[in-house]
Structure formats: structure tokens, C-alpha cells
C-alpha positions in Angstrom: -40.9 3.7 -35.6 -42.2 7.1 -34.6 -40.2 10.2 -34.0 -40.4 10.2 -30.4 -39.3 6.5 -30.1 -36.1 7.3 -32.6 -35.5 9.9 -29.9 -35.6 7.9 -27.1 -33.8 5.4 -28.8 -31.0 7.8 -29.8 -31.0 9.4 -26.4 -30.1 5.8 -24.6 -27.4 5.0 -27.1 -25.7 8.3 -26.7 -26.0 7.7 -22.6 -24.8 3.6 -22.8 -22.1 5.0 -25.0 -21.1 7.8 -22.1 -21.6 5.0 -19.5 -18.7 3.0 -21.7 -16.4 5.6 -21.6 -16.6 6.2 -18.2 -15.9 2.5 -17.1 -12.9 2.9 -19.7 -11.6 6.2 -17.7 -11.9 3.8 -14.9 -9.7 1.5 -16.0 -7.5 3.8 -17.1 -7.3 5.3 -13.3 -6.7 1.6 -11.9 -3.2 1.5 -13.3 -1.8 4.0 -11.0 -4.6 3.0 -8.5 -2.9 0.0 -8.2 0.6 0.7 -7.9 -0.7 3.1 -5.0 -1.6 -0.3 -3.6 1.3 -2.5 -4.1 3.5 0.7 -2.7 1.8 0.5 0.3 2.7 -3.1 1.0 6.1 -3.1 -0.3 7.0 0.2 1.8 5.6 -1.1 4.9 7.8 -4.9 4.2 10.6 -2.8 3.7 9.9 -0.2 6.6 10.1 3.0 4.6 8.4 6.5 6.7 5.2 5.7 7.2 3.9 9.4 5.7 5.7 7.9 2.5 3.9 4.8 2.5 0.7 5.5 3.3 0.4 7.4 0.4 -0.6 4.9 -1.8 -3.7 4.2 0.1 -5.8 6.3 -2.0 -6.1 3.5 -4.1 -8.4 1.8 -2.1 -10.6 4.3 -1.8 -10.8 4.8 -5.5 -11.8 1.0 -5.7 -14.3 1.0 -3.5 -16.0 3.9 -5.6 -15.5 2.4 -8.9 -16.9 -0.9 -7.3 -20.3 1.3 -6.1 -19.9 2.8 -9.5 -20.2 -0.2 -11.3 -23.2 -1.8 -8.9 -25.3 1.3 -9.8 -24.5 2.5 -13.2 -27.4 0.1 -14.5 -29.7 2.6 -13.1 -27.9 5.8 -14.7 -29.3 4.4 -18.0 -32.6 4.0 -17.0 -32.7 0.0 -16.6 -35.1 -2.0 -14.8 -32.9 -4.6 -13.7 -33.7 -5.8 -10.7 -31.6 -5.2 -7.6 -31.1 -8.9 -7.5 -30.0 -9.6 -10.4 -27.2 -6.9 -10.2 -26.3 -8.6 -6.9 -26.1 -12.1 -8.7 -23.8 -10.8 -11.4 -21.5 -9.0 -8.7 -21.4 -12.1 -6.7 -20.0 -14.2 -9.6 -17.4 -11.3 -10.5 -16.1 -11.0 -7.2 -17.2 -13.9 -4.4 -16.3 -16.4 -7.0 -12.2 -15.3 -7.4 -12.4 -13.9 -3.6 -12.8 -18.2 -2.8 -10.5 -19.2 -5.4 -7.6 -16.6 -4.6 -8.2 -17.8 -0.8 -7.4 -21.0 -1.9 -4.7 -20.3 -3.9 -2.7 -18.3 -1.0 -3.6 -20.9 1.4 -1.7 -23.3 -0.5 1.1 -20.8 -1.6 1.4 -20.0 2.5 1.3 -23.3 3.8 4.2 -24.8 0.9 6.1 -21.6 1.9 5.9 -21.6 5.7 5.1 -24.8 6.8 8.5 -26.2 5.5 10.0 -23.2 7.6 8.8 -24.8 10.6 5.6 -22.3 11.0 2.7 -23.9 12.5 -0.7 -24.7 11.2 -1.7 -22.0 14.1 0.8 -19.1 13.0 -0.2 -19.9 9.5 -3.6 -19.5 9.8 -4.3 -17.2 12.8 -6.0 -14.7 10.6 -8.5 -16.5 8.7 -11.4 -15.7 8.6 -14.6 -15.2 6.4 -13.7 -11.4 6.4 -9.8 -11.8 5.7 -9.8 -14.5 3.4 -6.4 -16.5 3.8 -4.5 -13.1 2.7 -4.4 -9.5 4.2 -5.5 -7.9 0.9 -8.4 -10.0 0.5 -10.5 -8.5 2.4 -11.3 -6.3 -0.5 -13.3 -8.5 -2.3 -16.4 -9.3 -0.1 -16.4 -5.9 1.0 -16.9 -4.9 -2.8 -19.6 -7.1 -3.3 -21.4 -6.1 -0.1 -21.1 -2.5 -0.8 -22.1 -2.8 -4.1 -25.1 -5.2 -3.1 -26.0 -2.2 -0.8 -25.7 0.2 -3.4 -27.9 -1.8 -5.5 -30.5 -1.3 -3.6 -30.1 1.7 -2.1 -29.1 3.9 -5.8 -32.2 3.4 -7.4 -34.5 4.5 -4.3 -32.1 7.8 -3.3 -32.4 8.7 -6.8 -36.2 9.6 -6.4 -35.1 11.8 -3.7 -34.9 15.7 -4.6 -31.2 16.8 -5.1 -30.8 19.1 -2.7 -31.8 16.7 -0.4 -29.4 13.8 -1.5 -26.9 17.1 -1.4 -27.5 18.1 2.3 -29.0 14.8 4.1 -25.5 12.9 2.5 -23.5 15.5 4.0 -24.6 15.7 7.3 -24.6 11.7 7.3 -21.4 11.2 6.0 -20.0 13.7 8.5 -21.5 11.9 11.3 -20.0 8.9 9.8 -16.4 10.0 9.7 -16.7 11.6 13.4 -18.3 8.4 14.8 -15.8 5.4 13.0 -12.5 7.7 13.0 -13.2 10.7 15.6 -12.9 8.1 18.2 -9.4 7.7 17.6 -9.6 4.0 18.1 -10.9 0.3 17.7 -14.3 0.4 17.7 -14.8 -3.2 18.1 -12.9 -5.3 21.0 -10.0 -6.6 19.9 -10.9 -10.2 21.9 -14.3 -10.1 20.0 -12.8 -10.5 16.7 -10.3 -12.8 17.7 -12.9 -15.0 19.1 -15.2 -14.3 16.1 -12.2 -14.4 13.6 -13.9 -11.5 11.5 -10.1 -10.1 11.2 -10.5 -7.0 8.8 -13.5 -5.9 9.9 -12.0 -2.6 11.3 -10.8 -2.0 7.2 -14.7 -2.6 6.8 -15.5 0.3 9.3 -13.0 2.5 8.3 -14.3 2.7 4.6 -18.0 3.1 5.8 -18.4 6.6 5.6 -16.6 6.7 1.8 -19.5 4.1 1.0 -22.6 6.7 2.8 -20.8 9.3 0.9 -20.7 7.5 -2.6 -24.0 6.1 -2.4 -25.7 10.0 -1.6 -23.2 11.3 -4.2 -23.5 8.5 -6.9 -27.6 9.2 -6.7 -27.0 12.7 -7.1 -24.6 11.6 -10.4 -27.4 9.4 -11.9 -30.0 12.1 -11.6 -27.8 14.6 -13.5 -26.5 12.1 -15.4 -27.8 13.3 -19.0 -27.4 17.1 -18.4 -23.7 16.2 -17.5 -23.3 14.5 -20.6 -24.1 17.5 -22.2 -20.8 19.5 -20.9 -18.2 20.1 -23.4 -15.0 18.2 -23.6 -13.2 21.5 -22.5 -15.2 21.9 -19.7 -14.6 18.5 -18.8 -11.2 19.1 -19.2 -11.0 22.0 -17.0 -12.7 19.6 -14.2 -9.9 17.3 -14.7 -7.3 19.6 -14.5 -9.3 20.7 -11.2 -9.4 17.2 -9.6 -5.9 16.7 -10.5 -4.8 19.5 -8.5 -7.2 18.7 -5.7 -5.4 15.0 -5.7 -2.0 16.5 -5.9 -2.6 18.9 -2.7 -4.4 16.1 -0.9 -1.8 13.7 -1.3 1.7 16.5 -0.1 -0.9 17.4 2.6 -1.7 14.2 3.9 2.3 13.2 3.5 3.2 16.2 5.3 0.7 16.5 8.3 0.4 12.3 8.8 2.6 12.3 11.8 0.2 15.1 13.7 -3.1 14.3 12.7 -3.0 10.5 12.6 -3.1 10.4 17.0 -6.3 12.9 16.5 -8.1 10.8 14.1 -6.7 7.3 14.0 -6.8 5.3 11.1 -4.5 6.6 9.4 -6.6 9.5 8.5 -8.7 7.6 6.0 -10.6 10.2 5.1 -7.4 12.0 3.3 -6.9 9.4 1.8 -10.8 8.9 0.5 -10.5 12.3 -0.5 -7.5 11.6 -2.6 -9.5 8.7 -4.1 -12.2 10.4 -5.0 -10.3 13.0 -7.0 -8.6 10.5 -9.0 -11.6 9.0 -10.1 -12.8 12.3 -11.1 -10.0 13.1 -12.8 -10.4 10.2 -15.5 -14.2 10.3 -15.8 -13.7 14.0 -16.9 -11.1 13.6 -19.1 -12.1 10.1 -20.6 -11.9 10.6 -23.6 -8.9 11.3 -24.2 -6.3 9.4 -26.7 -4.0 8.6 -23.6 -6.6 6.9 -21.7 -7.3 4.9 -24.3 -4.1 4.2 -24.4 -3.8 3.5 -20.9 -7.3 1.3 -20.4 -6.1 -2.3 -21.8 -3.3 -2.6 -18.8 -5.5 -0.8 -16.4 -8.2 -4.2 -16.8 -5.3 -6.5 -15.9 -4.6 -4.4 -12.7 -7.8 -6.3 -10.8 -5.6 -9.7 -11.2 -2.5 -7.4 -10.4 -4.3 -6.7 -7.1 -4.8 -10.1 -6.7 -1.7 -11.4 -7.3 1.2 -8.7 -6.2 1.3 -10.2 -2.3 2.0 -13.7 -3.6 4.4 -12.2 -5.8 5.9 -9.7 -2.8 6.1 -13.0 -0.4 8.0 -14.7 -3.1 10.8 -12.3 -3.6 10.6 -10.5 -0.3 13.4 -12.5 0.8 15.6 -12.4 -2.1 15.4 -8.3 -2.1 16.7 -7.9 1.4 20.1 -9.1 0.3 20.1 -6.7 -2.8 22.8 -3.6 -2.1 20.4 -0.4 -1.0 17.7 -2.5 0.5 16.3 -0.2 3.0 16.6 3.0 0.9 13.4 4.8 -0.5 14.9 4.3 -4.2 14.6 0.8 -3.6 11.5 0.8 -2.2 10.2 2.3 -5.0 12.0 0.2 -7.9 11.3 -3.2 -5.9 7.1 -1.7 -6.1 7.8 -1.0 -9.4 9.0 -4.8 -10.1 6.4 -6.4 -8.5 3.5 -4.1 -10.3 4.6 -4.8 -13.8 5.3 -8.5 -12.7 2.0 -8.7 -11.9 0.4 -6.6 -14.7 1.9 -8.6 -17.0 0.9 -11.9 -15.8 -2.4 -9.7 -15.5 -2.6 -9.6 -19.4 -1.5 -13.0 -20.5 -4.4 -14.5 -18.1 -6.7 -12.4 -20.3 -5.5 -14.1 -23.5 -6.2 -17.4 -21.7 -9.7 -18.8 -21.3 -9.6 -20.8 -18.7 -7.4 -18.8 -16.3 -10.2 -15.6 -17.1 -11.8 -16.9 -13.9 -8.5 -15.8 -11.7 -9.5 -11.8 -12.6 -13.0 -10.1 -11.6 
């Protein structure tokens, strides 16, 4: 073997090794990620302040950038993989659960409901192809799509010079935010999806311009890439301690200013809560190599089944906590979230252990 070829050689290991501590920062991140999640629809159940509540839904975002994340980080390294091949291995890790789960909370829903003397029409008004047989389902498919996209679109952006991929993302992600949330509305009939039953294709809108904006920033990552890898861990860790304060005044300034802004930009204003999102992740691919995200990364792989699992969960003892002494406070809020999250974490893990159930958790 030549010199050059020992180079090379030595230059991708060093970079697949970077790549794997990244995707274990990421699962370190998903652990509070998650819980941002679960917050969000245990506060709503349990009508807590909505500029409370929605502060959990940075974890969302921070999903579907880890999802475009994973979809394109083939190409950091320098792979040939083909586009559809990366699409083939992204539809088994997520369209494969996405139809199982739906048939799991189809059953779970009907055993529950039906018995209450719900109809088969209540019961399964918002089903859909879209919304699965569960509100939080929708996630899935739209992972796969927008990593399918990113796929595809990564690898081609990348040839593009940087300060092109810098500018031409801007200006199209800003366009993007002004057109799906300046509007301050539905931008789709309400009657259309009804008729269509493509219920949760607003959520699909509303995280369009974080997907424009991850796929021009992600390409802009992967040509950097190697020179990045380069920085020093206390450099890295100054860009940590950065993000974490970005995160920090994101999320008092979206709690704060929720009630004034949200009738001027609708949605909830998702792009705080993108923002937000975005920081996080930053925060644990700067500083992952740290002991305590190490630490951190084993329960952060059972939060995808966590996901999965926490409304079943929530529907089960939703009931049961509204008798409880200080249902309605914030306190409670909190602890039932906090319930439900480890509830689900843990059954998270001991699905790992388990070979056959492995097929319950992207």
C-alpha cells in the first residue's frame, strides 16, 4: 500500500469516526428532545398556558434535522451510495414501524373507545395516509420523505460553491417562511383535506421551510466537513456553550412573546421553535464528545420508541390522572410528562434487549 493510499485510508477513518460521534451527540440530544415532545401533548390534555406548552415543540424540529442528517451524512464521507439505496434503507427504518404503530393504535383506539360507545366514524375521522391512525404519526412519513429528498438533493447542492449554498439558502428559506407562515393561516382548504383525508398535511407545510433550510445548510456542513473536524475540542466547546445560550434565549423569548406574535405569524410561530431546534442540535454535535453524552446516548436511542409509544401510554392514564389531587396545576403537568417519558423510555430499552420487538423502534 502506497503512502498516499495509507493517507486516504487514515483520512476516511478519522472522518467515519467523527460521523459516529456525531450521530452519538444526536442521541444524546433526543432525550430531552423528546420529553420537549411528550410535554407538549400532556400540557395541551391537561390545558396548561399555551406559551408553557408549546415550548416543547422544539423537539420536532430538532428531529426533522437529525432525520435529514442521517439521509445525507453518507455523502459527508465521501460514499457513492446511490440515492436510492439511501432511500430503501430509510424506508425500512421508518415506513415499516410508521404501518405497524398505525396498526397498533388502531387497535389500542378502537378496544378503548368503541366499548365507550364511540363510533367507527369518531374513531376514525382522521385517518389518513398522512396521519396514520394517531396525531403524532405523522412524523414518520414525513421523515422519510424529507430525507428521500435530501438524498437526492445533498449530494448535488454540495457541488455548488459555498457562498452560494450560503446566500441562494437564505433568500429561499426566507421566502419559504414568509409564504407557508406570513400568511397567518391554512393554506390548504380545510374541505379539501377532509375530502382528501390528508389530515396533517398543514404540520407537513409548516416544517417546509426548516427542511429548504437544512438541506442548503447540511450541503454547506458536508463541504466543510473535514476542515471542521479539524477544530479543537475547546473551540467546539465554546460553540456549544454558544448554541446553548442561543436555545436558552430562544426558548424565554418565544414563551414570553407567544401570545403577540402567534396572530401575526400563525402556526404557532414555528420558526422559533425551528430556531430552538436547531440550536440544540448544535449544541450536542459541538460538544460530542463529552463523558456525559456518552453517558446520556444509550437512553437517548430508546427515545425514537418513546416517541412512538408515549400517546398510547398518555391515553391510557389520561383518565386516571384527572382524579389525582393538583390535576390542573403546572407541577402536575410537569410530573405526569415526566411519568409518561420515563414509562416510555424504559419500555424503550427493554424492546432493545428483545429481538423480535426491535422492529417496534426505527
Amino acid at each position: 500500500m502506497t503512502a498516499l493510499q495509507q493517507s486516504s485510508g487514515q483520512v476516511q477513518k478519522s472522518r467515519r469516526s467523527s460521523a459516529a460521534s456525531r450521530v452519538t451527540g444526536l442521541d444524546a440530544a433526543r432525550v430531552l428532545a423528546t420529553f420537549g415532545i411528550v410535554w407538549v401533548h400532556v400540557a395541551e390534555i391537561q390545558r396548561q398556558p399555551e406559551n408553557l406548552s408549546t415550548l416543547g415543540r422544539f423537539g420536532t424540529s430538532f428531529y426533522t434535522l437529525a432525520a435529514l442528517f442521517l439521509s445525507s451524512r453518507a455523502y459527508f464521507l465521501g460514499s457513492t451510495i446511490a440515492p436510492s439505496e439511501v432511500v430503501r434503507r430509510r424506508a425500512k427504518r421508518l415506513l415499516v414501524p410508521y404501518v405497524i404503530w398505525c396498526a397498533l393504535y388502531a387497535v389500542f383506539y378502537f378496544v378503548t373507545m368503541y366499548p365507550q360507545g364511540q363510533s367507527v366514524g369518531v374513531i376514525t375521522r382522521y385517518w389518513g395516509p398522512l396521519f396514520g391512525t394517531s396525531p403524532h404519526l405523522w412524523f414518520l412519513p414525513f421523515a422519510f420523505c424529507a430525507g428521500a429528498l435530501a438524498s437526492y438533493a445533498v449530494p448535488q447542492l454540495m457541488r455548488w460553491p459555498s457562498w452560494l449554498l450560503l446566500v441562494g439558502g437564505s433568500a429561499l428559506t426566507l421566502c419559504a417562511y414568509i409564504y407557508v407562515h406570513g400568511t397567518g393561516g391554512m393554506l390548504i382548504p380545510e374541505t379539501l383535506i377532509e375530502t382528501l383525508h390528508l389530515h396533517r398535511l398543514e404540520r407537513w407545510l409548516e416544517e417546509a421551510p426548516l427542511v429548504c433550510a437544512a438541506l442548503f445548510g447540511l450541503s454547506l456542513y458536508g463541504k466543510h466537513m473535514t476542515r471542521l473536524g479539524r477544530v479543537g475540542k475547546n473551540a467546539r466547546m465554546r460553540v456549544a456553550w454558544i448554541a446553548l445560550a442561543v436555545f436558552v434565549t430562544v426558548q424565554v423569548t418565544y414563551g414570553l412573546c407567544l401570545e403577540d406574535w402567534a396572530p401575526r405569524f400563525g402556526s404557532r410561530v414555528r420558526f422559533m421553535a425551528n430556531l430552538a431546534g436547531a440550536a440544540w442540535l448544535v449544541v450536542f454535535v459541538a460538544a460530542r464528545d463529552g463523558k456525559w453524552i456518552k453517558k446520556i446516548a444509550p437512553y437517548g436511542r430508546a427515545t425514537y420508541f418513546a416517541y412512538l409509544s408515549h400517546q398510547m401510554i398518555l391515553d391510557a392514564l389520561k383518565r386516571a390522572l384527572s382524579y389525582l389531587p393538583g390535576y390542573g396545576h403546572v407541577w402536575f403537568a410537569f410530573a405526569s410528562a415526566l411519568l409518561v417519558f420515563c414509562a416510555a423510555v424504559g419500555l424503550g430499552r427493554l424492546v432493545a434487549r428483545v429481538r423480535l420487538l426491535r422492529w417496534l423502534s426505527p
